[in-house]
Every structure is written in C-alpha cells, then in structure tokens.
N, C-alpha and C positions, 0 to 999 in steps of 0.2 A: 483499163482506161488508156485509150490511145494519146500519145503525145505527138502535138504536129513541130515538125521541123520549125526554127526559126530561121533568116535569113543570115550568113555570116558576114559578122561585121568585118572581116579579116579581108584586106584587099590582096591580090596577086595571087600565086597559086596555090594556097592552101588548100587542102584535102577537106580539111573540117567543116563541119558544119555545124548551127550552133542551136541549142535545144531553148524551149521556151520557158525552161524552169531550172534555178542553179543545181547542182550537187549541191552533196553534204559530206564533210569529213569531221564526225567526230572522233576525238583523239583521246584518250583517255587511258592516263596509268595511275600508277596503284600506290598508293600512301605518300603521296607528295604533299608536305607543308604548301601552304598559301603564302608565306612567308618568303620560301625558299628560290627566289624568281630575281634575278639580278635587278629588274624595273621596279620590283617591289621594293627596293632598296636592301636587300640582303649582304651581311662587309663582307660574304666568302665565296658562296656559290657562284659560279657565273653562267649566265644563260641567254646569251646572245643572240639567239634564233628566236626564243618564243619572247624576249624582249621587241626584235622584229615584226614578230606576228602584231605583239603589244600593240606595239606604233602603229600598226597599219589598220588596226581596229580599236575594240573597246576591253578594257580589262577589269575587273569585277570585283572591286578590291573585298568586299565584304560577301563574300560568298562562304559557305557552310554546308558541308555534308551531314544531316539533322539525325543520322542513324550510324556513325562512323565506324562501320569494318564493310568487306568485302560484300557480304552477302545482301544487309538490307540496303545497303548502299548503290548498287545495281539496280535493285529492284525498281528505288525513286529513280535513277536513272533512265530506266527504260520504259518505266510507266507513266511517268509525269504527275506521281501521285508522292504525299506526305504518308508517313507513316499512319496517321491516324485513318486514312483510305488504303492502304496497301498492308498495312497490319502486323508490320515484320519490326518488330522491337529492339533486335537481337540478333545473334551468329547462329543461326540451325541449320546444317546441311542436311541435304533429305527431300526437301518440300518440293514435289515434281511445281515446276515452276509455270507451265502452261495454262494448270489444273485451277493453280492460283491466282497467275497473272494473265487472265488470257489478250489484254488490250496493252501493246506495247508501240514503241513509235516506229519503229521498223518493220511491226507487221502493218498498218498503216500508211506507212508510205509505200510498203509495198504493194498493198491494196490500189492506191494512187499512179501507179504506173510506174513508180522507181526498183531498181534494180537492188539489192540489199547484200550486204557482202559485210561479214563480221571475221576480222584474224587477231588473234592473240586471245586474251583472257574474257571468260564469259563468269564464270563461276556460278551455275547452275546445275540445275538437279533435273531428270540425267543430265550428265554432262553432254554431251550430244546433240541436247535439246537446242533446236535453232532458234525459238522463242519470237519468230515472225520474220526470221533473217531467211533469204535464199539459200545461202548456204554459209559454215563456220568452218575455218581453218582455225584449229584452238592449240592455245599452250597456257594453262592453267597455274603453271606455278607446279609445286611440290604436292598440294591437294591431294590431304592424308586421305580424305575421304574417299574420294576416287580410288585411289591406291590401294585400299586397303580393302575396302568393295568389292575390287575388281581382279583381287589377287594376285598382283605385281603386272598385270597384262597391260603393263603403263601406255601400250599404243594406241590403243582402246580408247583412251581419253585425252591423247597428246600427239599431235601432228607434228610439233616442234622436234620428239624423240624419234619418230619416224624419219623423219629428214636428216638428221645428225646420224645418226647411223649407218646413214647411208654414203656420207662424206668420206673422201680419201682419208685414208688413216685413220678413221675411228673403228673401236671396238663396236661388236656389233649386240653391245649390251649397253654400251655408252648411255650414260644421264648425267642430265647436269648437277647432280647431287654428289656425283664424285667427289668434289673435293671435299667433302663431306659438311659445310657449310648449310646450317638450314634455315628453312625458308622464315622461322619466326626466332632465330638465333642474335644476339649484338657481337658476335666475332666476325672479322669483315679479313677478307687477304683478296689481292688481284685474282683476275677470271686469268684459270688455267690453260686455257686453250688458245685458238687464233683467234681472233678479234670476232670474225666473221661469223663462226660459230655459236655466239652470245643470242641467247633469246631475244635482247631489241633488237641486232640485227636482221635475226630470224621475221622477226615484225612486220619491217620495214619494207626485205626483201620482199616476203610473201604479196604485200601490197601494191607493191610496184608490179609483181609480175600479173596481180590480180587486174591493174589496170590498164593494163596492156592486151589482154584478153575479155575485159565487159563488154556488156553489148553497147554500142555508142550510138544505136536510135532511142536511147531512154536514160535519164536521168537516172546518177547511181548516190547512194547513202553507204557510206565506208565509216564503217567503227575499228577505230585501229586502237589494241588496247595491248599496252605496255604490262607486263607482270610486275618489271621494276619500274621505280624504285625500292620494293620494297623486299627485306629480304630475299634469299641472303646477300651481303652486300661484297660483288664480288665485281666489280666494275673492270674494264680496261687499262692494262698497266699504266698507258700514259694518263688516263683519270683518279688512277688513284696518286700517282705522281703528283698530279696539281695539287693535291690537297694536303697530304703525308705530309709533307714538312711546314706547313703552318703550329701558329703558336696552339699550345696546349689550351685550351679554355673550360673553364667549369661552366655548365650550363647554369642560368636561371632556376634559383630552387625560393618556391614562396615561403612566405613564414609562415602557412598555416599547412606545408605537404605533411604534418604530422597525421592528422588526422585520419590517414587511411594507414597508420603505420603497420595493423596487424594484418596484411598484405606484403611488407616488406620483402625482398628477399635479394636481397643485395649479392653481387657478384656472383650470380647464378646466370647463366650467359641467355636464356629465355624469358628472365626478369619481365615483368609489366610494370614494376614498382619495386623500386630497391637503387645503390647506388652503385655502378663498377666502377674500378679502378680506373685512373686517370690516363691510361697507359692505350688500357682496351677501350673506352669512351671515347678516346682520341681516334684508334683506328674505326670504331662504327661509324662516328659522324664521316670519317674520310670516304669511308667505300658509301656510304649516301650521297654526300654531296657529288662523289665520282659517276655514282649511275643517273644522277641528275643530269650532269656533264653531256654524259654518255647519248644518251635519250635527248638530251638537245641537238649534239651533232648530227645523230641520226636523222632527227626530225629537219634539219636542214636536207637530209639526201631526199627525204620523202618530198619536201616540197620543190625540191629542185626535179624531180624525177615527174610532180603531173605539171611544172612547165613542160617538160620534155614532151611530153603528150597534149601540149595545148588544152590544159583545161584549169589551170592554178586561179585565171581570172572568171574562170566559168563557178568558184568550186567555195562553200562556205565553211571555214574552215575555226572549229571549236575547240579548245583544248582544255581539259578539267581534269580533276583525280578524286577517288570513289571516296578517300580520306585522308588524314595526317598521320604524322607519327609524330611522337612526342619526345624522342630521341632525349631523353633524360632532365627535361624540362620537369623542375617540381619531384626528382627521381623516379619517372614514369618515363616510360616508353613502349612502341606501340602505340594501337590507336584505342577505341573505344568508350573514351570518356571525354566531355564538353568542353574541353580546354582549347585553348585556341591551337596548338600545335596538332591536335587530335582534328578536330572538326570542321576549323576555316581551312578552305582549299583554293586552289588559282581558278580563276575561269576566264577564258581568252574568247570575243568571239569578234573575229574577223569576217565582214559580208564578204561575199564574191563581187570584185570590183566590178564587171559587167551588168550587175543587176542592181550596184548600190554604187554607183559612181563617186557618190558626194556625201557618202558615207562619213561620217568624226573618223580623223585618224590619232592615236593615241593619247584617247577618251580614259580615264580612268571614273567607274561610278561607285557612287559608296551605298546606295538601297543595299539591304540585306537582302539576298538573293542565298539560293540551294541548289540543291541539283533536282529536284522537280520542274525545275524552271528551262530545263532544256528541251524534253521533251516538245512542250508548244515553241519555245524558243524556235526548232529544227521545221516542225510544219507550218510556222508564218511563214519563214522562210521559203518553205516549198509550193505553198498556197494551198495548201491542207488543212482543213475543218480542224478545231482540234474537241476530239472525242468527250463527252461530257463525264467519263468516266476522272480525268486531270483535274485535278488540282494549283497546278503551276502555273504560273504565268509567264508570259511570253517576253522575252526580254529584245527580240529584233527591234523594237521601236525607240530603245536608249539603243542601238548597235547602228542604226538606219540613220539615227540624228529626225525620226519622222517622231510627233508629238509625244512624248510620254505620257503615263496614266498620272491623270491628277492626283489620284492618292495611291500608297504604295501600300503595302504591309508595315502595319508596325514593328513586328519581330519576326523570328521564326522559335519553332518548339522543335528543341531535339532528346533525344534520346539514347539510352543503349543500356542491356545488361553486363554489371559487370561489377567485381570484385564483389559477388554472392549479395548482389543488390540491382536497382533500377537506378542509373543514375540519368536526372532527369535535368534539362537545361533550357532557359531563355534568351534569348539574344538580339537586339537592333543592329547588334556589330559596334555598337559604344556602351553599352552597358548589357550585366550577365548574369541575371541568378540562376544559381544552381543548386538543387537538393538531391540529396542520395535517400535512400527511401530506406535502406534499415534503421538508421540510429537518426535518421533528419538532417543530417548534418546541411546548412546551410553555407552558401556561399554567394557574397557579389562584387562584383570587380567594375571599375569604373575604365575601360578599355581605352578610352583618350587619352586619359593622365597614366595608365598602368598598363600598356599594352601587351609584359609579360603575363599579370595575374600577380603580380608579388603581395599583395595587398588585399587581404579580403574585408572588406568593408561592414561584414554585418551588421556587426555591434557598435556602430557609427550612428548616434542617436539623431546627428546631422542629415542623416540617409534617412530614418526610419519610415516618413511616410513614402520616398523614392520605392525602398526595399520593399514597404508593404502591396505599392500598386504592382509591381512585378511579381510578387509572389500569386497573388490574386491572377495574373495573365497564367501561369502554370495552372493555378489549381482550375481555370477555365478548361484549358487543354484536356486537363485529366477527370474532369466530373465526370462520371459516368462510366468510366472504368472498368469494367471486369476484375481488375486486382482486388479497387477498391481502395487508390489511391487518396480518396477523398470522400468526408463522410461531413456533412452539415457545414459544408464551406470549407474546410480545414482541412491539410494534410495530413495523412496518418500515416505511421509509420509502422514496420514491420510486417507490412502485407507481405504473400506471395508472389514473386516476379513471374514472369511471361516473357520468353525471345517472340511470341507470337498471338497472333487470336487465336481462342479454340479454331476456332470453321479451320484457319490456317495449319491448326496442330493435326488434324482429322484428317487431313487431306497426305501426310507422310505413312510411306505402304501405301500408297496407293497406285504405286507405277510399279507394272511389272518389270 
C-alpha cells in the first residue's frame, strides 16, 4: 500500500515532510504496578516523565492484564484478542507463536504500509520469531528457556549480549547475570557496570539509532519494550540511592493471605508467597522503585531524541506493562494471580498532537480496559480495519475526546495457572470476585472502599445477592470449558488445569 506524502505543516527550511497517517510507539515493560506511577498518586515512586506523557494525554486508570505473566500477556497484546479467543491460560514456553497467532497488529499494519520495528523483549517461541514485525532487535531478559535450548549460545537469542561484549572493557563472555542476581530473585543491589551498559539503556539506544536509519516515506510502529522492571532488581546507583534510605515499611498483608498458606515459603529469595525479612523486602522494593526511576529517565531521552528528528508531534505514543508484581502484598510477590498488584497495570495513551490537536489533555478514565484493547486501539489510530479475528476495543475515542461508545463492558474475566490450581478472576475495577479452582476458595473485595484487598467480603450476608450476580458473570465466562469448570450452572472444583487449549498444546514440537 502506497502512502502519499502530506503537505508539511512546518514553515522555513525544514527538510521534512509530513506523512498522511501518525506513527505509533508502543512502549511496553515488564511487571510494572498500575499503582506505581507518581500521577497515580503513589507516596514513593517518582515518575515525572510518563506523569508528562500523563498530562499530555489520557491515562487509563482501571486497566488490567486478564492473564498476568509474560507469556499470555503478550500474546493479548499483540493479538488484540481475550484469552478465551487466544487460548493461552498460563506460562508455556515452547508454543511456536506464528503457528498459533498468525493475526498480530504489526503484522497488519505492516500489511498497511507501515514500517514495523520491534527492540527489546519479545518473549516468544522461537525466539527469533518476528511475529509480523520487519525486523526484532531482542533482549529477552535471563529466559531459562532459550538458554537452556540453545545451550549457553546466549547470542543466538540476545542482541543486547552481543553488543556488551563488544564494549571497551568488557569481557568477552560478559552477561548481565554476572552479578549473579536473577531474574525471578527478591535480592536487589546496584547495577555493577556503567550506567550505559544497563539493558534500558541498551533500549533506548537501539531505538534511537533505529530511527535515525527508517525509511521516512512511510509510517513506522516501534514497540520498545523494557525487560525491567522486573527482576533482577539491579537499578542505577543513583536510583537506588533515591530510594535506599526511605522508611522501612511493611507491605499490606489481608486477613484472609492465610488461605493459600501451604504455598508458603518464607525467606526463600525466589518466594511467590511467603514473608522475607524486613531488611531484604526493604532493598527489593528499593531496586524496583529504582528501575522504575530508571526507565522513566530513559524514557525522557527517547522522547527527547524523536523531537530531535521532528516526528514526537507526528508520533502516537502508548505506554503499558505486560503485568504487576505483587512485591509482598498479601506476602506474595511476582505476578500471576488477580490481585490488584499482579494484574491492574498503567496504560498512557498520548495521540500525536498533529493528527489530534484538541485531543483531552490529562484525562484520566476509569472503564475497565486490558491490554486487548490496544491492538484496535493502535489501528483506529492508523486507519486500519481492525481484523475480525479481535476482540478489543478500541480505546482512541475516550484518547481523541471524539464520541465514546454508549456502553462499555461490564467487567473483564481474568485468569492464570498458578499455585497447582486455575486461579480465576472478575473485575469492573470497583468490585472483584475471585475463585481458585482446587479447594473453591472464594473471594470478593469491594475496591472503592478497600483498594488494597484487606477485606474479603464473602461471607458478608449484606453482599450476598451482589456476590451471587458476580459469581454467575464467571461461571458465564467458564461454561463450556474443556477443564470442566462448570457443570449445571455451578462451579466445580478440583478439575484439571490448562496453561492452554488442546489445539494450542498440539501445536508445541512443532517448529523445527
């Protein structure tokens, strides 16, 4: 599809010329709280840039990753599809991802005429896999998988080690796992190297140089995705600085965290449930909040660097994360389970002020929104069909200030396997049931008045018919199941879990 030139609005001698349809920079890192966003009102983090972006757009306060870890988290990312159409339940590495997902939004818009350019983390099977992108510059993180596949030939799957290695002074077996710090660990000390050396930097760079070299008769879609936040938490000295000497604080723990106690395992530094010491919990949150820090400054160079290149007003700029971490909330940490720490995520979208002038600037909307919701989101924006294969809806018309949809979704249904069960979830973003599918265990939290979760309402005879219509919205979700979630209306318990649908399990070995 050819794209014709637009006339540039730019008077004097500008070079440029200005295309008829915005960019797209989606920005996306890895286990960032929704919470953890200075605009959000957060007392510690600070995050000055993407509060910026905030302002200058819309920011999505009820937003939710409905499958919360890396892998099917992507998947709704890139597909614009709910678990219950993309089929991924769970954490499975393995599943050639083309084979599975063949309709993604950057193969799409690349179809459209835009240029597609993906650097930093993908976390797909092969790793290699470009998944509709023109081409991937990747740093995957530590990804046992890969590594362990591919028998230490860590280049193979990592461009980030390739480049470090090549840097003055390094060894030329250099990884960023040297300091021995890993990637699903809660011990956090300062990044051992030069500043510059740090995978966001690495990011950043690459992107900048990436846009300096596109082709500029066509519309580009840049996915720039951050490894951190999330493990291991090894930020910048002066970011872990800002944080290290704040007060000690005990997280938020509910009076019902009992309930998943034979999960426990306290002071074990790869915990997903357990308590550590006040000492080591202190520095975790520190080297989080610091790579929070970190990744904001950076994000400042990035968008200072496409003004450099005259295209920041050309250019629609999205910022979201695949999931949460629960950083000891409820003595859980990690992501993978319905709690708000785990599953509500930030989501920023900023039009291109050339194509949305009169755009809301620092709109905050409270519709329960996902990350399915970008996908269409990204091709209203670009004026692309969106595929009937999606599920998500398009959110540029609350970002535009142009009509919103008279009705919205009531909830969203999330998901994820985890602690040798399916723990399954409801949400509007003010009210939350949740059941775990081995033992039933119910839960519901009224999120207006109890924003952490302290309080499970169950057995609140006040709720009961509340409770009952929300359970009923899940067992909808779930009729018809493959597990066998649901048998004459009712929950059942002790079924078989699924990270996946058969077709989806069928399809791993299947890429040479």
């Amino acid at each position: 599809m050819s794209v014709p030139y637009a006339p540039s609005s730019r008077a004097g001698g500008s070079r440029s010329r200005k295309l008829d349809r915005p960019n797209v920079m989606v920005i996306c890192v890895d286990q960032m709280r929704g919470d953890a966003l200075s605009c959000a009102g957060h007392p510690v983090v600070k995050t000055p840039h993407l509060d910026e972006i905030a302002g200058q757009g819309t920011r999505f306060a009820r937003n939710y990753s409905a499958t919360p870890t890396c892998v099917p988290a992507r998947v709704a990312l890139f597909t614009g599809q709910s678990q219950e159409r993309h089929g991924r339940y769970g954490y499975r590495d393995g599943v050639p991802f083309t084979e599975a997902h063949p309709v993604t939004m950057q193969g799409v818009l690349r179809d459209h005429g835009y240029q597609t350019q993906a650097i930093g983390k993908m976390h797909v099977f092969p790793e290699r896999s470009r998944c509709g992108f023109d081409d991937v510059r990747l740093h995957d993180g530590f990804l046992h998988f890969g590594r362990r596949a591919g028998g230490r030939h860590l280049e193979a799957n990592d461009d980030y080690l390739t480049w470090l290695r090549r840097q003055p002074g390094q060894d030329p077996h250099a990884d960023y796992f040297d300091d021995g710090l890993g990637c699903n660990s809660q011990l956090a000390m300062p990044w051992s190297r030069d500043e510059y050396l740090h995978p966001t930097n690495w990011v950043v760079h690459e992107t900048l140089d990436w846009l300096q070299r596109r082709d500029p008769t066509v519309p580009f879609f840049s996915y720039v995705s951050f490894h951190r936040p999330h493990a291991p938490f090894n930020p910048p000295q002066w970011a872990w600085d800002q944080y290290i000497g704040r007060p000690r604080v005990d997280p938020p723990r509910g009076e019902w965290a009992s309930a998943f106690e034979e999960f426990r395992e306290d002071n074990y530094h790869q915990t997903k449930f357990g308590r550590l010491d006040p000492e080591t919990h202190h520095r975790t949150v520190t080297g989080y909040y610091g790579l929070i820090t970190h990744i904001d400054m950076q994000l400042n160079r990035l968008l200072e660097g496409l003004a450099d290149y005259e295209l920041l007003d050309d250019t629609v700029i999205i910022f979201t994360s695949d999931h949460g971490d629960m950083m000891g909330d409820h003595d859980m940490y990690r992501k993978s389970v319905g709690f708000e720490g785990s599953a509500n995520v930030p989501l920023i979208v900023r039009p291109a002020p050339r194509f949305a002038a009169d755009a809301p600037r620092g709109q905050v909307i409270t519709e329960v929104t996902e990350l399915r919701d970008i996908m269409p989101t990204v091709l209203d924006f670009a004026g692309v069909e969106v595929p009937g294969t999606v599920d998500g809806v398009s959110l540029a018309p609350f970002a535009t200030g142009r009509t919103a949809p008279e009705t919205w979704r009531r909830e969203i249904h999330g998901e994820h396997t985890h602690f040798a069960q399916s723990l399954q979830w409801v949400t509007d973003g003010k009210r939350k049931y949740l059941w775990a599918s081995q033992k039933g265990i119910e839960q519901f939290f009224d999120l207006e008045s109890d924003p952490q979760e302290l309080h499970n309402l169950i057995d609140d005879p006040a709720r009961a018919v509340e409770i009952a219509d929300w359970r009923g919205r899940l067992i909808n979700y779930l009729d018809g199941r493959e597990e066998g979630y649901v048998a004459d209306g009712e929950l059942i318990t002790g079924r078989p879990v699924r990270t996946e649908r058969a077709e989806i399990t069928a399809l791993v070995g299947a890429t040479p």
